[in-house]
C-alpha positions in Angstrom: -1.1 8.3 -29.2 -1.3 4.3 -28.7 -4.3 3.3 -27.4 -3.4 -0.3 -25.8 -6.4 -3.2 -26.1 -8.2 -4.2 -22.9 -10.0 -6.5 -20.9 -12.5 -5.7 -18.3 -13.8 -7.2 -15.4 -17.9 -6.2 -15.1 -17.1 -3.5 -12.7 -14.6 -2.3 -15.6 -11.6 -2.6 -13.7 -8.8 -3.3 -16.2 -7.2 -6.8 -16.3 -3.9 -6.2 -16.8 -0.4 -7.9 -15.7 2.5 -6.4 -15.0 4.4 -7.3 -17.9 1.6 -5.9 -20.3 2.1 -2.4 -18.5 6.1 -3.1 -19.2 4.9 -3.8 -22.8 2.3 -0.5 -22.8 5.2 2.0 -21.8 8.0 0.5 -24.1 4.9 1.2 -26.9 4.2 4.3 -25.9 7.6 5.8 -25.1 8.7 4.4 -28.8 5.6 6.5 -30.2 6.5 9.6 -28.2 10.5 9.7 -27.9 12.5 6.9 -29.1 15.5 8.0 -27.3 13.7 7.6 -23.7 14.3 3.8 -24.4 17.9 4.2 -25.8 19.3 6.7 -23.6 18.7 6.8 -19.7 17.6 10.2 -19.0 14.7 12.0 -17.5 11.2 12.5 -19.2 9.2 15.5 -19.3 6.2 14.7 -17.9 4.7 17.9 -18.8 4.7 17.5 -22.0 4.2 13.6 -22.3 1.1 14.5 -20.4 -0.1 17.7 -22.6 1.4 17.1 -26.2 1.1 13.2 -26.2 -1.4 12.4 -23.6 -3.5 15.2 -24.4 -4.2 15.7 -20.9 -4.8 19.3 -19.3 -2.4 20.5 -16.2 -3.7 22.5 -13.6 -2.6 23.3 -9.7 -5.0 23.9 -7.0 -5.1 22.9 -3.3 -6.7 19.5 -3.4 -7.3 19.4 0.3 -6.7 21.3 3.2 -3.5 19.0 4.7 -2.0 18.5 1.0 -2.8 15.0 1.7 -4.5 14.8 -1.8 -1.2 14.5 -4.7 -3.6 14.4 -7.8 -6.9 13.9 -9.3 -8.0 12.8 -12.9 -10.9 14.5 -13.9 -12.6 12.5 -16.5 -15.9 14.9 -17.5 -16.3 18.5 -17.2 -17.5 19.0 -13.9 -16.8 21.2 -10.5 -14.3 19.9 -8.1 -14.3 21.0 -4.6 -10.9 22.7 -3.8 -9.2 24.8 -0.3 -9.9 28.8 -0.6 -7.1 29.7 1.2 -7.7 33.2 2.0 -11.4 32.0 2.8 -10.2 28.8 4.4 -13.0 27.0 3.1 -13.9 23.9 0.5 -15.1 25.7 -2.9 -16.6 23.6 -6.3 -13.8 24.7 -9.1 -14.7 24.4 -12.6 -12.6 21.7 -14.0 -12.7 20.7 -17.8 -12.8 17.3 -19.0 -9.5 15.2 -19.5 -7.5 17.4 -16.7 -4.7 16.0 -14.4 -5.4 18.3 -11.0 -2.0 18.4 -9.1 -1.7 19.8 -5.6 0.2 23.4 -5.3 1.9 21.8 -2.6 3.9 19.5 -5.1 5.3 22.6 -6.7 7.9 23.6 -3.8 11.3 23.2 -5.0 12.0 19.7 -2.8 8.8 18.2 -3.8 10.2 17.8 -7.9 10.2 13.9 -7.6 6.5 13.8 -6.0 5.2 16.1 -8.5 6.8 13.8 -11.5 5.3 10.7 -9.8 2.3 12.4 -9.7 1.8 13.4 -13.0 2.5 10.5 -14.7 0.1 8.2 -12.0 -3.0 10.1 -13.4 -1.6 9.5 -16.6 -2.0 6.2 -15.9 -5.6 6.5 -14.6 -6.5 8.3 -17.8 -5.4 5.6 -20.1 -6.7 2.6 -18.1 -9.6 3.4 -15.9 -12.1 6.2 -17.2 -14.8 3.2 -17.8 -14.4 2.0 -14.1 -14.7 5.8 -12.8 -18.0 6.1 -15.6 -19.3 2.9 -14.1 -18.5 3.4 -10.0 -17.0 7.3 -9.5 -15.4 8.1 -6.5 -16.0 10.0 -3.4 -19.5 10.8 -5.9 -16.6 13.1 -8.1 -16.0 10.8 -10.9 -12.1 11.6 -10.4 -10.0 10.0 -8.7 -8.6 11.2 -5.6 -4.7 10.1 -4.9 -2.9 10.6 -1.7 0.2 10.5 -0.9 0.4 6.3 0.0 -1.7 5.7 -3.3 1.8 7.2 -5.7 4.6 6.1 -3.1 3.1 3.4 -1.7 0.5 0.9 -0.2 -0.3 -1.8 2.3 1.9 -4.5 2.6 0.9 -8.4 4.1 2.8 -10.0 6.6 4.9 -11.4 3.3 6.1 -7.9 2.5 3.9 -7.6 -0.5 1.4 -5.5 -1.6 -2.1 -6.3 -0.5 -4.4 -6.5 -3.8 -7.3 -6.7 -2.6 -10.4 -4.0 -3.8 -11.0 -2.5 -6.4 -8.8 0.8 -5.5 -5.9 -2.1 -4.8 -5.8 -3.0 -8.5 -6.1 0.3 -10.1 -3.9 2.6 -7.6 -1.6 -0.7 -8.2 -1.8 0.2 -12.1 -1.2 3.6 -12.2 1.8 3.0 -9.5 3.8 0.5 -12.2 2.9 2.0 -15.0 4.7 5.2 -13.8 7.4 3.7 -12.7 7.5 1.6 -16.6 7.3 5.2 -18.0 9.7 7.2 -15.9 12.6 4.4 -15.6 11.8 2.5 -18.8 13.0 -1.3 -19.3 15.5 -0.7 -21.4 16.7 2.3 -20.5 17.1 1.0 -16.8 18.9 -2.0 -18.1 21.6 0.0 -20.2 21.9 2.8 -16.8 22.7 -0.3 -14.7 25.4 -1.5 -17.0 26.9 2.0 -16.9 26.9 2.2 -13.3 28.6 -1.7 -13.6 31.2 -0.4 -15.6 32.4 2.1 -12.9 32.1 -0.2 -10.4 34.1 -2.6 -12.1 37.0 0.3 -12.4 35.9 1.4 -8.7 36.6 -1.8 -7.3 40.1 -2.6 -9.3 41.4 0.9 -8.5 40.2 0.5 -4.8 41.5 -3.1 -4.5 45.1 -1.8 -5.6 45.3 0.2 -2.8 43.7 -1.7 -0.8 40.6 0.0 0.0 38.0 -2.7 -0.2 35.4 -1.1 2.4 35.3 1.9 0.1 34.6 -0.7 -2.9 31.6 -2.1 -1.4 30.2 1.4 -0.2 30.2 2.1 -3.8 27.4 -0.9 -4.3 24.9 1.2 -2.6 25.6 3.8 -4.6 23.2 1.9 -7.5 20.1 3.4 -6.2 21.2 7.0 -6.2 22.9 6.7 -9.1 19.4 5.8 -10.6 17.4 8.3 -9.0 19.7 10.9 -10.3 19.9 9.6 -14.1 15.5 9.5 -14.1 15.0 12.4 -12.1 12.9 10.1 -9.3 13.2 9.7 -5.5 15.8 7.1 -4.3 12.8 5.1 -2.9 11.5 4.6 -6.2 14.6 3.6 -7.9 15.1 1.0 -5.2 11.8 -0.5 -5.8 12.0 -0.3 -9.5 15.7 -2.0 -8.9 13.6 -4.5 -7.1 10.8 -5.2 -10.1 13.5 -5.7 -12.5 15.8 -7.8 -10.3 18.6 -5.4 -11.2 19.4 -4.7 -7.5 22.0 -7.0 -6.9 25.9 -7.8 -8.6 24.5 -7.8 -12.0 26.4 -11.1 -12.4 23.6 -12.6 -10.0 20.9 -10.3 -12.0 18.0 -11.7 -13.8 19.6 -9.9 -16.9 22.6 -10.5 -18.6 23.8 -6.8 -18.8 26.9 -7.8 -21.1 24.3 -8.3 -23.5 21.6 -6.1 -23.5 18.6 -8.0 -26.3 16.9 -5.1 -27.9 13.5 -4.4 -26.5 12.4 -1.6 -29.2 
């Protein structure tokens, strides 16, 4: 596995931009599965997480509202988790190096949370076990992510994130890099062309019959078209759209999708 070089602020909280996480999951996807950057398709977080991660999976109920997604557990130590037939907080043994996920992210609807999910403690595990050594969290030394820390967070009158503390910056981390690993760069950029390309024969077939409403429903179709090729929520394709100002006619895009430059 790549291990990516660092800089740390005294409290060790990772100094990192955006495009070095961009650069960090092109690197690693390239180690673990070529094809991930080549081909749009889904990733199996289980397995990037066990067999290239080396990271441990287990399911408990994290709280007793399923407001807790995931916790990384850095150290062996007990973790306090819901006894449901007790209905009561009990410490659970919890090796060092495991990704806790909620059971409530295993229900058949909840496939895009739980993917989200794994791959955000990913993140934590590769960027922040020296902030959680130096600070912890809650007194656990885990992290502790809800629902708002993987989807989403507080947003200034702007309409941009707030960045503020500590947990700002690294719940900000772990929320790119996951989306850098489970709709990668390049694989993004070659899905958008190929939605481009049926739009283009959309809108000429439509236009011949006249249908030019229809045409332009078909834009919004980018989106889902996304979510469905990655295997992610429509939310999260619409704001990974957004970071890679591919969310527009691609002729007004950032990108020049008619030719793609080679980013591994």
């Amino acid at each position: 596995m790549i291990i990516p070089e660092l800089c740390f602020r005294n409290n060790g909280v990772p100094i990192i931009k955006d495009t070095e996480i961009e650069m960090h999951a092109i690197d690693l996807l390239k180690d673990y599965n070529l094809s991930l950057l080549k081909e749009p398709q889904q990733l199996d977080v289980d397995d990037f997480a066990e067999s290239y991660m080396q990271l441990n999976l287990d399911y408990q109920n994290l709280s007793h509202n399923g407001f807790i997604w995931g916790r990384m557990v850095y150290d062996n130590r007990q973790i306090p988790v819901l006894n449901e037939k007790l209905l009561r907080a009990e410490f659970y043994p919890v090796k060092a190096n495991t990704i806790l996920i909620d059971n409530s992210l295993l229900e058949n609807n909840k496939e895009n949370a739980y993917r989200s999910t794994v791959v955000h403690e990913c993140a934590h595990s590769l960027y922040h076990p020296i902030y959680f050594e130096m600070n912890g969290y809650e007194s656990q030394g885990t992290t502790a992510c809800r629902e708002s820390d993987i989807n989403g967070s507080k947003k200034n009158d702007s309409g941009k994130h707030k960045l503020e503390t500590d947990m700002d910056w690294i719940e900000h981390h772990a929320k790119y890099f996951s989306a850098a690993i489970l709709m990668p760069k390049p694989a993004m950029m070659i899905a958008v062309k190929n939605w481009q390309e049926r739009y283009e024969e959309t809108e000429k077939e439509y236009s011949n019959y006249g249908f030019d409403n229809l045409c332009k429903d078909f834009v919004n179709t980018l989106p889902s078209y996304i979510a469905e090729t990655f295997k992610v929520s429509e939310r999260s394709a619409c704001i990974r759209l957004e970071q890679l100002k591919l969310n527009i006619h691609q002729k007004e895009s950032k990108y020049p999708l008619s030719n793609i430059v080679a980013l591994f």
